[in-house]
Structure formats: C-alpha cells, structure tokens
N, C-alpha and C positions, 0 to 999 in steps of 0.2 A: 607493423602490426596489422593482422587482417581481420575487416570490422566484416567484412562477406557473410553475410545469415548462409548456414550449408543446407540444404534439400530440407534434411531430419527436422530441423531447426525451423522451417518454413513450413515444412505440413504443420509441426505441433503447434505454431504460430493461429493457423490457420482454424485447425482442428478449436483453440481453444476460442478463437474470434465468435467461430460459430455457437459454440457452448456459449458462453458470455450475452451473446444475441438473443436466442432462443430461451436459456433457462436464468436467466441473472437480469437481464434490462427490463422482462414486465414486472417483477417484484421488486425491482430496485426504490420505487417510490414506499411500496409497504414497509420494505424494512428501513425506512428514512422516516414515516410516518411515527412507525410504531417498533422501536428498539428490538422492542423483548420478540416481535417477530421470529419463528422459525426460519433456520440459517438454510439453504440447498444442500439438499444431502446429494447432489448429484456430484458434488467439487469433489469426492472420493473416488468417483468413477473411474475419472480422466488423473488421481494419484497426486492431482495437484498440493496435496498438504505439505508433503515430501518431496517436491518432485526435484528439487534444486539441493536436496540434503546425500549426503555420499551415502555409500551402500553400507559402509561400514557403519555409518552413523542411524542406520533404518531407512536411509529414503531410496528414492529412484535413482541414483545417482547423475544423474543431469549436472551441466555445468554450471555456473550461475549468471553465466549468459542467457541459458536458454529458460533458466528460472524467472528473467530478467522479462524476456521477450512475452513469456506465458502471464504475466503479471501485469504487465502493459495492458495487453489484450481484455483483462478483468476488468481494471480500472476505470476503461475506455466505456464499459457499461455499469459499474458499480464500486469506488471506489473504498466503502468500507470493507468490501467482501477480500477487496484485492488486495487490504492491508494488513486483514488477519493472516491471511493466505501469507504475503510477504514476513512476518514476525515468526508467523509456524516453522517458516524455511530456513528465517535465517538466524534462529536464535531457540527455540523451541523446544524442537524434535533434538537439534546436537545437545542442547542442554540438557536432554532427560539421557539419552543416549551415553552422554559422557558422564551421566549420577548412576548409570544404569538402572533407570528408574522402571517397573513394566507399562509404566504409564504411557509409555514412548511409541508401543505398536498401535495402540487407542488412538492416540492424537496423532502417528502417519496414516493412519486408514481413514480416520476422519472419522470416528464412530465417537471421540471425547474430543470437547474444544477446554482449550487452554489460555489465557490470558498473559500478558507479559507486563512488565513493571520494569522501569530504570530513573534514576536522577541524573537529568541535563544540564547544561549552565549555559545560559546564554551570554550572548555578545558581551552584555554589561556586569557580568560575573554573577548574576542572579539565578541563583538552584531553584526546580521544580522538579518535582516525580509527574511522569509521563505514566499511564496505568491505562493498558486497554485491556478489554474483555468485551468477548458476544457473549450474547443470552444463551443461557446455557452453559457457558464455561463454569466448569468447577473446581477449579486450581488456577492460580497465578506462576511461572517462573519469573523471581524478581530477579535485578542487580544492587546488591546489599554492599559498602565500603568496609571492610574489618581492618582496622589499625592501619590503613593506609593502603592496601590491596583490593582488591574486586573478587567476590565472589557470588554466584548462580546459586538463590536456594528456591525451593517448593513448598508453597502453599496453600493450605484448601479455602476454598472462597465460600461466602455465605453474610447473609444481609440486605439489607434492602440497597437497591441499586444507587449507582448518584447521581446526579443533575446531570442534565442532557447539554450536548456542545451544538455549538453551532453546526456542524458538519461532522460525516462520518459518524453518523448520530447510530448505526447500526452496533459501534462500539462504544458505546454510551456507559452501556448496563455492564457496569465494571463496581458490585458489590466489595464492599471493604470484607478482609477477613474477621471473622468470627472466633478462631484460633490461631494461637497461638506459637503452636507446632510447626518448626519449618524444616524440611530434607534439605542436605547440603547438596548440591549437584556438581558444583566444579570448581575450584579457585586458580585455575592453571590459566595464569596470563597469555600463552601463547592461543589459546578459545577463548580467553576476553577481546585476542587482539582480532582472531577471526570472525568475533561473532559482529563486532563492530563495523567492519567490511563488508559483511552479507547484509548488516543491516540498512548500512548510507547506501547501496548498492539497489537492492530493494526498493527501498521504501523511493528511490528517486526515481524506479521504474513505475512506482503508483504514482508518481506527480506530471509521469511525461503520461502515462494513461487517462489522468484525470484531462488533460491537455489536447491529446490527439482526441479524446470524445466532445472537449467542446468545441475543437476547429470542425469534427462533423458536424457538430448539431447547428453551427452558425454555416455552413456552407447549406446543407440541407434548407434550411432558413433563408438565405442569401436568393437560393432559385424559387423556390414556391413563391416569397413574399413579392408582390409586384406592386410599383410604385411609377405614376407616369408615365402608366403602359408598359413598362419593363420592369424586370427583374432588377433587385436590389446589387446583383452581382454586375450588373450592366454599370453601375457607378461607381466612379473610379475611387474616390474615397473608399468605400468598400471593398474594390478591388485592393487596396494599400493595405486597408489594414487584414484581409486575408492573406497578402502575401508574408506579411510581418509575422502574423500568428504562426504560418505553416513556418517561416525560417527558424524563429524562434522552439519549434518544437524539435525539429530536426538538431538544431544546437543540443540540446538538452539529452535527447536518445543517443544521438552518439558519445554524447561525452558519459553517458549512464552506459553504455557498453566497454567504450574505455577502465571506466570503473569496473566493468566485470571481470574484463581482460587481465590487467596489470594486478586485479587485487591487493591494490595498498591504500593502507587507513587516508593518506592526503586524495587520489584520485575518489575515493569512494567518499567524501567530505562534499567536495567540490562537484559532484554528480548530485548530491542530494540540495548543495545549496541552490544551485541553476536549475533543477528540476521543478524545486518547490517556487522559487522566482515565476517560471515558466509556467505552471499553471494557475497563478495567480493573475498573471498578467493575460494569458488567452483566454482563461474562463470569463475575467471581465469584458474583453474587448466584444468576446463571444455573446454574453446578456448587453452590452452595447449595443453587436447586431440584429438583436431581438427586440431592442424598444420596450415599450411599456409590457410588453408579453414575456418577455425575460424575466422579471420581478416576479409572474405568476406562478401556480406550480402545475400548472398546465405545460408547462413546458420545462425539460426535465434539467436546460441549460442553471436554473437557479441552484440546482441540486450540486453542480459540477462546482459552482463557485464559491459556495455554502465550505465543501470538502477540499478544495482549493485551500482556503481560508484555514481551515482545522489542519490541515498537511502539516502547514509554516510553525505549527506550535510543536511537529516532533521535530526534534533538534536530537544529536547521538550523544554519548556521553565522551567524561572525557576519557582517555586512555591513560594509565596509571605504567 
C-alpha cells in the first residue's frame, strides 16, 4: 500500500495550511466565544464543502485521502470549522445528492450550511443522538432506523439554539426542528455503509488536526518560554514528552490514511478510535507544557483541548 502524499496532493495540503492560518486561526477564538458567530465564507473559495465528494455526487471529486489531508490542515487552526467541513463531505452533499435534493449545489458551494444528526451507541450499549449544526444552517440531514434499516431524511431547522458543549462550541447552535415535515433522501444500505467510512475516515482526520495544532502550539511554547536561562525544550523531560506527542500523532495520520486507502468500515473505526485517543492525550500534554497559561484563553492551546474533549463524544453508528 502506498501512503506517498503525490505533488497534487501536497500543494492542496499546502494551499489549504495557508488558508487555515490566514483566514480561520484569527477568528477561531470568536467563533469559540460566541457560537452564533458568522462562519468564513471564504471555505467556498478553495471548494472545500465538496471537495472529497465524487463528481457524480456534486463535488470536486478528490479522493478521500486528499479530503483527509485538506481537513487535517483546518483542524490544525480550527477544529469546529474542520468538522462541519468533514460531515458536509462525507455524509451531506452524497445524502442530498442521492435524494436528489436542489439543496445539494447550495451546500457544495457553500452559500447553504446544513447540519447533520445520527444515533451512536457506545461501548456500554448506551444510545445517544449526535446533532450538529453551525449558525446559520437551515436544515438538518438525520439518520432515522425504520423497522430495522437505516435511512437519510431532511429536515428544516428553526428554534432557539441548545446548550453549548464544552468544545467545538462553533457547532453548538444546533436548534431543534420546529417541523415536522421530513424529505426521504436515501435508504440504500450500500450509502449507509459508505457514508459511515467517509465519516470515521474524516472525522479522525479532524482529531489528528486538532493534535498536530497542539504539538505546534507546545513546541512554539517549548522555545519562546525560558526557564534557568534556557529554553524549556533544552529539558529533557520536555524533550520526552515532545517526542511522545509527535510519535503519537504520526501513529494516528497514517493509520487515518490507511483508512482512506483500504475504505472499509473496521479500518475507518480504528482510525477514528486512535485519532480521538490521540488528540486527547497531546492536547493535554500540550496545556501541561504550557503551565498555568495553558488553562488561560490567552493562549489558544485550551481551545485545542476543550475540542479534543468534545471529539471523543462523536462515536459512528452502528452498521445495520
């Protein structure tokens, strides 16, 4: 199997790092602050809403590697942004696409945001519905169980928002529907089973994002902070535990490419469980190497661990 990022794959890497620095890392605290915040209309630019969706299905047609790479990149400065972005891709746009809904060119252009909804069950058999939305989304696609099957329907949103989570707070403002009325979009098990792949596939590309931004924000930290005449990265202790943070990230990216590659529901499981491990465990070590300034919001590393934290509660569903 060849994990080799190709040229194409390395500029759009690149292209999107820069985007993510520039237009997404200074507002990242605002829309952390204050949910209902206005979303970057510039993610439309760069075709990101789609850009991991096939051609047939409305998007860019990109691979889900490179959907993968470009989502990384978000996370690394704003991980609620790069979560909507991941659910658009990989559940979304095919779901309107395959209702043939006209809703579908709105939400790949980025001019309509869309919310998503499914029931998890975790480890100890306990069901929860998962429900995000940005401010501004005006329809939900849920995953509803009918007599034992799974099917994709559409719903318009409207209501006052709900309580805000600990992290990923930019997807907070996830109003209940108001009606009723829901569009069937898909009951075809073979798009229940793909959509579940693009999503553990994803979503574990925003947890190795959230991860690789806090090994920068603690190495950034590590040099500047000086301690005993040197730099914090001059002690070995901190030497250990950065080398642990960067292995631990690298574990994680390749095994979330693996997942891209092979596209089956167990690798793309096992990408998102190590993923989300992964940035729980570097975002904290990361506010560790921050000291009492990590806890502040002066420093954007609490943000990283705050959504770290919120990651672990999306779990996929099961497969019928």
């Amino acid at each position: 199997m060849n994990f080799e990022i190709t040229e194409d794959q390395q500029i759009l890497r690149q292209t999107v790092r820069r985007f993510a620095e520039e237009s997404l890392a200074t507002d990242a605290a605002l829309r952390d602050h204050a949910p209902k915040s206005a979303w970057p209309t510039s993610l439309a630019d760069l075709g990101l809403w789609s850009l991991a969706v096939p051609e047939a299905q409305g998007g860019a047609g990109f691979d889900l590697l490179t959907g993968a790479l470009a989502i990384e990149e978000l996370a690394a400065r704003d991980a609620a942004v790069a979560c909507a972005v991941a659910l658009t891709n990989a559940v979304v746009v095919p779901a309107l696409a395959a209702g043939q809904h006209p809703l579908r060119d709105a939400v790949a252009a980025g001019t309509s945001l869309v919310g998503l909804s499914w029931q998890a069950e975790s480890a100890g058999g306990v069901s929860g519905t998962i429900q995000t939305a940005a401010a501004g989304a005006t329809h939900r696609v849920s995953r509803e169980l009918d007599g034992g099957s799974a099917r994709w329907v559409l719903s318009e949103l409207g209501g006052e928002a709900c309580s805000e989570t600990i992290g990923l707070r930019a997807l907070s403002n996830a109003p209940e529907s108001t009606i009723s009325k829901t569009d069937l979009l898909l009951d075809d098990v073979a798009l229940d089973r793909e959509a579940y792949i693009r999503t553990g596939a994803l979503l574990a590309a925003v947890g190795v994002g959230i991860a690789a931004g806090a090994l920068r924000l603690a190495l950034t930290y590590a040099d500047e902070r000086h301690q005993f005449k040197r730099p914090l990265h001059g002690f070995q202790a901190i030497q250990f535990k950065l080398a642990t943070m960067a292995t631990e990230v690298e574990a994680a990216r390749q095994l979330t490419h693996r997942a891209c590659l092979t596209a089956s529901p167990r690798d793309s499981r096992l990408a998102l469980c190590l993923a989300r491990e992964c940035a729980f465990n570097v975002a904290d070590e990361a506010l560790q190497i921050h000291g009492g300034y990590g806890y502040t919001r002066e420093y954007p590393v609490e943000r990283h661990f705050r959504d770290a934290v919120q990651l672990s509660t999306l779990d996929l569903w099961e497969l019928r």
